[in-house]
DRENDO-1510 file (C-alpha; in Angstrom, 1 decimal, always signed):
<recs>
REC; n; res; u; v; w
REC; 1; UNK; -15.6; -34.5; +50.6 .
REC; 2; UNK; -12.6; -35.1; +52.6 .
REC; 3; UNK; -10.5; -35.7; +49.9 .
REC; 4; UNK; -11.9; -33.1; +47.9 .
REC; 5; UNK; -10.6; -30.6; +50.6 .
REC; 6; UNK; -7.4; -32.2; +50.8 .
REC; 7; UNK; -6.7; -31.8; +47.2 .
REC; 8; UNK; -7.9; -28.0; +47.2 .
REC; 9; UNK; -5.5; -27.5; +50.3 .
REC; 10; UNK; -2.8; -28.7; +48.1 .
REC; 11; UNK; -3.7; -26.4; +45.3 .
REC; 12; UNK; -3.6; -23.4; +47.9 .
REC; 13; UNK; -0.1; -24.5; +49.5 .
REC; 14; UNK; +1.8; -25.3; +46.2 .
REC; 15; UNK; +0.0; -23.0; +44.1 .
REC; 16; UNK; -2.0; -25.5; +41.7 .
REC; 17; UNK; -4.3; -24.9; +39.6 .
REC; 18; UNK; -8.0; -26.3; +39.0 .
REC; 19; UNK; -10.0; -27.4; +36.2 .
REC; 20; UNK; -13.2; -29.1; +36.4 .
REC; 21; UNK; -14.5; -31.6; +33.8 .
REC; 22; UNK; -17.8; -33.5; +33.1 .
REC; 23; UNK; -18.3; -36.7; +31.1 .
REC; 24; UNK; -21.2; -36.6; +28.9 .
REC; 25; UNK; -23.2; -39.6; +29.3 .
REC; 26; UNK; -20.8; -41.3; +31.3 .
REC; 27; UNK; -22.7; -44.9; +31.9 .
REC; 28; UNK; -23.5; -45.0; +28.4 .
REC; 29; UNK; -19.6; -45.3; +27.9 .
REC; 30; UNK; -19.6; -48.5; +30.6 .
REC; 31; UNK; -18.9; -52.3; +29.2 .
REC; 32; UNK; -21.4; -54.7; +30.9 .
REC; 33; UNK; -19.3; -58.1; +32.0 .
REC; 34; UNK; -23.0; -59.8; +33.0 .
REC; 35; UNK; -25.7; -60.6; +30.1 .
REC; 36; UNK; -28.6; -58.2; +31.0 .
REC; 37; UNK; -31.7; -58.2; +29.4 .
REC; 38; UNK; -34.2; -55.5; +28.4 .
REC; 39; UNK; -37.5; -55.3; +26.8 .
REC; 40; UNK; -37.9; -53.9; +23.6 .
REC; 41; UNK; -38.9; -50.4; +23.6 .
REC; 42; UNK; -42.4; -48.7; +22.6 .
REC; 43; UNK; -42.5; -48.1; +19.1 .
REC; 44; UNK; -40.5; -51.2; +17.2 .
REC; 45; UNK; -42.6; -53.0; +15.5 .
REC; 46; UNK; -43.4; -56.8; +15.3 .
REC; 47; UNK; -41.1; -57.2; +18.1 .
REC; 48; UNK; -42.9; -58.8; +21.3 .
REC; 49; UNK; -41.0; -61.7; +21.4 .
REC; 50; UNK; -37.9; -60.6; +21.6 .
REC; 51; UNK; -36.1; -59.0; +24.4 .
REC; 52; UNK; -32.6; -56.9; +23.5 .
REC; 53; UNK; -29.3; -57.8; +25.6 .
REC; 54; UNK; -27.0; -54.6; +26.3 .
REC; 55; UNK; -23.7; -54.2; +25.8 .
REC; 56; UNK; -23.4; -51.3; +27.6 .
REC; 57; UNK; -24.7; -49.6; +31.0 .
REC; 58; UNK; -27.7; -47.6; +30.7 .
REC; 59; UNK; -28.9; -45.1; +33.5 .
REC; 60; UNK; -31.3; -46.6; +36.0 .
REC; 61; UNK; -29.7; -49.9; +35.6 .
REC; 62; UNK; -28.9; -51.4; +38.9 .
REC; 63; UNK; -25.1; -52.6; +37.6 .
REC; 64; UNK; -24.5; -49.3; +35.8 .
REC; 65; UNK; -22.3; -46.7; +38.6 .
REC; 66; UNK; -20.3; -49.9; +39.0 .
REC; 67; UNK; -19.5; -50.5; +35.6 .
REC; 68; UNK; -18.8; -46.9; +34.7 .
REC; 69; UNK; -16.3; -46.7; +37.8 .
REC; 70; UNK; -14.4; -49.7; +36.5 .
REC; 71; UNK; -14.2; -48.5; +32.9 .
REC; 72; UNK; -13.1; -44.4; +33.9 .
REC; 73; UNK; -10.9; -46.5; +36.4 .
REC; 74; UNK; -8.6; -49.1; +33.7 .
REC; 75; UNK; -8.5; -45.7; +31.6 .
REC; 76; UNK; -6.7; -43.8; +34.4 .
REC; 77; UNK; -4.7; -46.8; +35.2 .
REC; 78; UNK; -3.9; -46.9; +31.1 .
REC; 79; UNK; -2.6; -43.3; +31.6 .
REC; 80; UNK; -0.2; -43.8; +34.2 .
REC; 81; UNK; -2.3; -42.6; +37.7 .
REC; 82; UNK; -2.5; -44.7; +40.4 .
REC; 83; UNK; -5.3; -44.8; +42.6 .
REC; 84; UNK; -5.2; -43.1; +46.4 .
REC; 85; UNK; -5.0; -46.4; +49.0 .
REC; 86; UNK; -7.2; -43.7; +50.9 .
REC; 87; UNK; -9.9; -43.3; +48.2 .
REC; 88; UNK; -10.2; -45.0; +45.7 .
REC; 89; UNK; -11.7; -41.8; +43.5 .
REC; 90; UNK; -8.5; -39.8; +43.9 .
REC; 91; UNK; -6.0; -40.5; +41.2 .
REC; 92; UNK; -2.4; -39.1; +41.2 .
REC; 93; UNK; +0.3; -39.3; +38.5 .
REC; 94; UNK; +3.7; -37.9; +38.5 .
REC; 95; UNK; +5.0; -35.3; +36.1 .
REC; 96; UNK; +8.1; -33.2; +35.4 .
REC; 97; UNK; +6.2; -30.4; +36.7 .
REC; 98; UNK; +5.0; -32.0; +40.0 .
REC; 99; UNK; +1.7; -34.2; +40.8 .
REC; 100; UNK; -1.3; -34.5; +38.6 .
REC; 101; UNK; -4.8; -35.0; +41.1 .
REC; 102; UNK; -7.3; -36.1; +40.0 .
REC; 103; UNK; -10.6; -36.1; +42.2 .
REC; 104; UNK; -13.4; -38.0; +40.9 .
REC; 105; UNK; -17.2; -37.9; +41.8 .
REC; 106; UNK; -19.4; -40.2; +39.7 .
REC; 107; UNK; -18.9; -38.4; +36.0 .
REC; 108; UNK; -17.9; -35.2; +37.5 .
REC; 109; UNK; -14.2; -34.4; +38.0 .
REC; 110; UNK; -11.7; -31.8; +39.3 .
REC; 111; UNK; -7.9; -32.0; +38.4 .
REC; 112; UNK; -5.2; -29.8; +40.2 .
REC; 113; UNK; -2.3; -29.4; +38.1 .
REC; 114; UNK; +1.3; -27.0; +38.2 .
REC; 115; UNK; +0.9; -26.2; +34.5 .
REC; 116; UNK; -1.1; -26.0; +31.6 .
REC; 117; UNK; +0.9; -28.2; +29.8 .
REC; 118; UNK; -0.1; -31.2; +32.4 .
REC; 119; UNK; -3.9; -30.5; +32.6 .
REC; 120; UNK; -3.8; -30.8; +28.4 .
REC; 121; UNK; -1.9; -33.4; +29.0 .
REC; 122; UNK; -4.8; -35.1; +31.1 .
REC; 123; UNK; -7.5; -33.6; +29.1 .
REC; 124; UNK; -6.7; -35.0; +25.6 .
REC; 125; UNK; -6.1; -38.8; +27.3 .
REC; 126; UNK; -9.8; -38.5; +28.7 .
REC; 127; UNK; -11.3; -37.2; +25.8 .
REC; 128; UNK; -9.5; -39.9; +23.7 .
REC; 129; UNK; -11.8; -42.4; +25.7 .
REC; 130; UNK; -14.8; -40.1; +26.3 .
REC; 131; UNK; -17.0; -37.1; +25.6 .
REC; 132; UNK; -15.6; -34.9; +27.9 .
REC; 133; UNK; -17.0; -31.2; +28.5 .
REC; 134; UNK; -14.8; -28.2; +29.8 .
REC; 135; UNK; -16.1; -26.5; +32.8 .
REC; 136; UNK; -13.0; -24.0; +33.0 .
REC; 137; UNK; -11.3; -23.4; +36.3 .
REC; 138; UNK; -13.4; -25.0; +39.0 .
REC; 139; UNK; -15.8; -23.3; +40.7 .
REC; 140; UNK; -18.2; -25.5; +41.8 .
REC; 141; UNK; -18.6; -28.8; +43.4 .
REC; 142; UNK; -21.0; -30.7; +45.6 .
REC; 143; UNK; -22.9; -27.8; +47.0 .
REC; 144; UNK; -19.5; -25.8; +47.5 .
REC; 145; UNK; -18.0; -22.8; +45.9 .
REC; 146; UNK; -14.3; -22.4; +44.9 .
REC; 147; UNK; -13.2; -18.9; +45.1 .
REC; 148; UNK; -9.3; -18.9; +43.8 .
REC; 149; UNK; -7.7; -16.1; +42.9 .
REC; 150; UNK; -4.0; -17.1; +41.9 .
REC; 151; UNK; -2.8; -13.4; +41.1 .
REC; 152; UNK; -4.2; -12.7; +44.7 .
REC; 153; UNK; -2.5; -16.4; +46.0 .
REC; 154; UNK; -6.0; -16.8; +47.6 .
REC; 155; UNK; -8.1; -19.4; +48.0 .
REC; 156; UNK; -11.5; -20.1; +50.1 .
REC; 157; UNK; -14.2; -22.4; +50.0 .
REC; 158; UNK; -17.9; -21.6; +50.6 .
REC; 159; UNK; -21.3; -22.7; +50.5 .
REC; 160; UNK; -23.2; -19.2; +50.4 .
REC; 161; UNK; -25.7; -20.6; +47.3 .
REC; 162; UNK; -26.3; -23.6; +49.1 .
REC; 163; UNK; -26.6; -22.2; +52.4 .
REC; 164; UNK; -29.3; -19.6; +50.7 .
REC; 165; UNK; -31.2; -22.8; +49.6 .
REC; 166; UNK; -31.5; -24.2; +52.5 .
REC; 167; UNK; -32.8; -21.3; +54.6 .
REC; 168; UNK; -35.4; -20.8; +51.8 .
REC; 169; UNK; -36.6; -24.4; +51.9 .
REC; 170; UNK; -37.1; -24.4; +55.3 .
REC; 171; UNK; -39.0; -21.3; +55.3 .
REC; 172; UNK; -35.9; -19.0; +57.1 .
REC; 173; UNK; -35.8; -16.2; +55.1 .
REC; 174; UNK; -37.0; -13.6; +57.9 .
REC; 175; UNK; -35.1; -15.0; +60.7 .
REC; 176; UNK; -32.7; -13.0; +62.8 .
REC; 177; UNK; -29.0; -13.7; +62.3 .
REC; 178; UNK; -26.8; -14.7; +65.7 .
REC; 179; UNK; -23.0; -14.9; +66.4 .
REC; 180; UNK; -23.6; -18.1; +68.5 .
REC; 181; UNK; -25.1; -21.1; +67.1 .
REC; 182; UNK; -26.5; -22.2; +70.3 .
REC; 183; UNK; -28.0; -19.7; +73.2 .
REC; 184; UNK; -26.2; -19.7; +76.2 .
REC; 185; UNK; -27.0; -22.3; +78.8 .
REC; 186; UNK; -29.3; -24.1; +76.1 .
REC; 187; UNK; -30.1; -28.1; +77.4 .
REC; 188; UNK; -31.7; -30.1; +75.3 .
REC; 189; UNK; -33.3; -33.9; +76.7 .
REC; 190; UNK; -35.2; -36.5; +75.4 .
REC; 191; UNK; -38.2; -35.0; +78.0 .
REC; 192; UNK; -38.5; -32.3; +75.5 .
REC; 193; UNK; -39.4; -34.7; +73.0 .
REC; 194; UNK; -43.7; -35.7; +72.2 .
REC; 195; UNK; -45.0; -38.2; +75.1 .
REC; 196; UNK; -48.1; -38.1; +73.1 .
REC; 197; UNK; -49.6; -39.5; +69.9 .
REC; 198; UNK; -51.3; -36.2; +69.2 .
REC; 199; UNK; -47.9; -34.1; +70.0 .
REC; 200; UNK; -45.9; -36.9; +67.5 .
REC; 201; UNK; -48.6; -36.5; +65.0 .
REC; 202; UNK; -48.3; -32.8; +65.1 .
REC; 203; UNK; -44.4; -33.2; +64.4 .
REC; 204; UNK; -44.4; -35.3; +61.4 .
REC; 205; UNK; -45.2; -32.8; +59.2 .
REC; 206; UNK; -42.0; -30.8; +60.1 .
REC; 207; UNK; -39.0; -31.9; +58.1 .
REC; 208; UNK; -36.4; -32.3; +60.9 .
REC; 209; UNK; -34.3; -34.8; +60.0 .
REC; 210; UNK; -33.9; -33.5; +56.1 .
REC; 211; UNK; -32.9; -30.3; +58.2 .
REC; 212; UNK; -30.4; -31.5; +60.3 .
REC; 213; UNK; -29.2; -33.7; +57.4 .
REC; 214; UNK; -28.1; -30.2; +55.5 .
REC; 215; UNK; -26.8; -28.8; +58.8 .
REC; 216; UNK; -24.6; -31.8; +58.7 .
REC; 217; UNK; -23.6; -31.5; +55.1 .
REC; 218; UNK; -22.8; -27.6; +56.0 .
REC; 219; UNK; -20.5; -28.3; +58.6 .
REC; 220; UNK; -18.6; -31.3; +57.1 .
REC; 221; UNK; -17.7; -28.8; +53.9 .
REC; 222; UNK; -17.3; -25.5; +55.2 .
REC; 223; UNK; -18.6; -24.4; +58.5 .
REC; 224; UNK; -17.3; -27.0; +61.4 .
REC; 225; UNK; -18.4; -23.8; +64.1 .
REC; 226; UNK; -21.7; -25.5; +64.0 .
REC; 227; UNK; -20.9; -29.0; +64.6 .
REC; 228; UNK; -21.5; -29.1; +68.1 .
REC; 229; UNK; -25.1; -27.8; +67.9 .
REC; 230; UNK; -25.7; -29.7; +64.5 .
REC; 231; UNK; -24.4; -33.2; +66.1 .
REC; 232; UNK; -26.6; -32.4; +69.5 .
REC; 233; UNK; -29.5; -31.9; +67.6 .
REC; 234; UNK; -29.2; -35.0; +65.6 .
REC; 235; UNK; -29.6; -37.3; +69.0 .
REC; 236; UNK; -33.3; -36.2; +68.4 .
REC; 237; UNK; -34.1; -37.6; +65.0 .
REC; 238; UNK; -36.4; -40.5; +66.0 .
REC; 239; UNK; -38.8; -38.3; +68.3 .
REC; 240; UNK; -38.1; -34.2; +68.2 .
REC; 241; UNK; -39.5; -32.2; +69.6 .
REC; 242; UNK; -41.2; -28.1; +69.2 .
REC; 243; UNK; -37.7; -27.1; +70.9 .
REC; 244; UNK; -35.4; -29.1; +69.3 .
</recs>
């Protein structure tokens, strides 16, 4: 995520733009180094003593996000990008026009280029290896929105949708809206937590930790005004309690 932001920071300073990409069926595309073996599926015929060996990933295989990293990773290294020391999932190559980035995620990808010249450029070398699709200019990534308006020179993240989710999972809809994360003068202890069985059975059932995790996820994106509250809160995941 990190990286992610760095790269869209980039595109706001130097006025980039970004195109988003998807690979279809990206660990079908992936090379298997190791003999696996499968059994034959339901519906062949006269075949129970035979087993089939792959020769290439398929999903729900336990070797198959490695292998499709190493094969998307010799074919950027075949086209001149050299991977981030950082991250290993951000790839760079230099052009006449400026840097070519290249953030990866899994089969999902956003590139940040000067020119339309340099993200055809990159487009046609994937889709020589792959089945690419075109998503157009980016505008959406790991539970964020990109809002970038080059006639404008504006650019902003958000997470409005995924915010919106979130208060409708956890049953928010009605609440009231504050300025302040956290009320004034607001403690929280461990002596607020259940002492009893009957006050730890009552708080299974509430899904705490899955809602701090998203409060997390919120403020490492987009909204670090709650990281305080979200990262105080999380000292409670083993026992909350009502208050927390």
């Amino acid at each position: 995520m990190n990286s992610i932001r760095v790269v869209i920071s980039v595109c706001a300073a130097y006025e980039y733009r970004m195109e988003q990409l998807d690979t279809d069926t990206a660990f079908l595309n992936s090379e298997l180094k190791n003999r696996v073996y499968m059994e034959v599926p339901i519906g062949i015929e006269n075949a129970r003593d035979y087993q089939c060996q792959l020769d290439k990933a398929i999903y729900g295989l336990m070797q198959a996000a490695s292998a499709w990293n190493k094969t998307i990773h010799r074919v950027f290294l075949g086209n001149g990008f050299k991977s981030c020391g950082a991250d290993q999932c951000v790839y760079v190559k230099g052009s006449k026009n400026g840097f070519i980035y290249v953030c990866l995620y899994v089969d999902d990808m956003i590139i940040a280029v000067k020119t339309s010249e340099d993200i055809r450029e990159v487009k046609d070398a994937l889709k020589n290896a792959f089945k690419m699709k075109e998503l157009g200019p980016a505008k959406f990534i790991l539970g964020m929105e990109i809002d970038h308006d080059m006639t404008a020179e504006t650019l902003k993240i958000k997470q409005t949708r995924y915010i919106d989710d979130v208060v409708e999972r956890f049953g928010q809809e009605n609440a009231k809206p504050v300025d302040n994360p956290c009320a004034a003068g607001l403690k929280l202890s461990k002596t607020q937590s259940p002492g009893t069985d009957a006050e730890q059975n009552a708080m299974r059932s509430k899904p705490y930790r899955s809602l701090i995790g998203c409060l997390l996820y919120i403020t490492t994106c987009t909204r670090p005004d709650i990281a305080f509250m979200a990262t105080q809160l999380s000292r409670f995941l083993e026992n909350p309690g009502q208050q927390h």
